[in-house]
N, C-alpha and C positions, 0 to 999 in steps of 0.2 A: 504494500500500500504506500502509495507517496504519497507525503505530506511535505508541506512549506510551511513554516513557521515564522513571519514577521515579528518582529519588537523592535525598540528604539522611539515611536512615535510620541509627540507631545506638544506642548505650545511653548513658543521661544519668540524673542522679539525677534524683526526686522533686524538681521545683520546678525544674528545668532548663528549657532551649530547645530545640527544635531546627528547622532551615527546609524542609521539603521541598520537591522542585522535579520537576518533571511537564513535559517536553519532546515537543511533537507534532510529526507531521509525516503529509503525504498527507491533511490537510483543511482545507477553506477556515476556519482556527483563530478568525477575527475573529467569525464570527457564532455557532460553536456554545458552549453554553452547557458549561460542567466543572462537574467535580463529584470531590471526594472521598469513600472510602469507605473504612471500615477492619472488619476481621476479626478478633478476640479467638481464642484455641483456645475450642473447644467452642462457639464463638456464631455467628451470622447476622452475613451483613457488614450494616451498616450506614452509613446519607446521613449524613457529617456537616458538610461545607459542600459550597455549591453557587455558582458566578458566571456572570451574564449576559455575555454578550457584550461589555454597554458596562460593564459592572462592577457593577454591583448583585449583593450576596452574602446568602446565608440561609445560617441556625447553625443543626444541633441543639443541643437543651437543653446537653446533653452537656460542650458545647466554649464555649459562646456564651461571651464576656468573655475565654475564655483561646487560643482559635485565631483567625486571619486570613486569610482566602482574595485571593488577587487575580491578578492576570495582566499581563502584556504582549504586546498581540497582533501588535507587529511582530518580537517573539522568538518566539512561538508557545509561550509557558513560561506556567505556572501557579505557583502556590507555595501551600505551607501555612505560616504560622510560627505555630510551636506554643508557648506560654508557659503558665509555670502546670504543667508534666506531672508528672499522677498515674502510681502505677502501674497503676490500670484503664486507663490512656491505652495500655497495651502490647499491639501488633497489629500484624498485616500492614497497611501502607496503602495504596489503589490510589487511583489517577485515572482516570475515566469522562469517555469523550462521551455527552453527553445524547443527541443524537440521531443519532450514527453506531452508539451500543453500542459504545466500544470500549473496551479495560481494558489496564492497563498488567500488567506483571509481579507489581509492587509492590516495598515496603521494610520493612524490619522496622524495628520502633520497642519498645523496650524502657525501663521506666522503673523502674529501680532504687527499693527504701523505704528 
């Protein structure tokens, strides 16, 4: 059974931090690629990073210079650290396998003006 497990999420001012953390389990974690995505009210979720297996990461515009994706694949954890946050930055965030399709619960991230 795979499960994704989000945490990290909370409310922070405008220009805050925060780490999110993304826990799998039930798949072979080393080779499938992650991905996060996040959900605004009223909008389409949204790719805004993504990391390969051995680590190579792509940004949306969005995030690029103020988010960091990365992983350890003998934890089987992903992370986001989020620096820089706007309040557009505020949404549900989910974690994605690329190629199982699976999606975590998610976390709310809320960023105070």
């Amino acid at each position: 059974q795979v499960q994704l497990v989000e945490s990290g999420g909370g409310l922070v001012q405008s220009g805050g931090s925060l780490r999110l953390s993304c826990q799998a389990s039930g798949i072979y974690f080393p080779s499938e690629p992650m991905q996060w995505y996040r959900q605004a009210p009223g909008k389409e979720r949204e790719l805004i990073a993504s990391i390969t297996g051995n680590g190579a990461a792509t940004y949306s515009d969005v995030v690029k210079g103020r988010f960091t994706i990365s992983r350890d694949n003998a934890q089987n954890v992903v992370w986001l650290q989020m620096n820089g946050l706007k309040p557009e930055d505020t949404a549900v965030y989910y974690c994605h396998t690329q190629y199982y399709d699976y999606w975590g619960q998610g976390t709310q991230v809320t960023v105070s003006s």
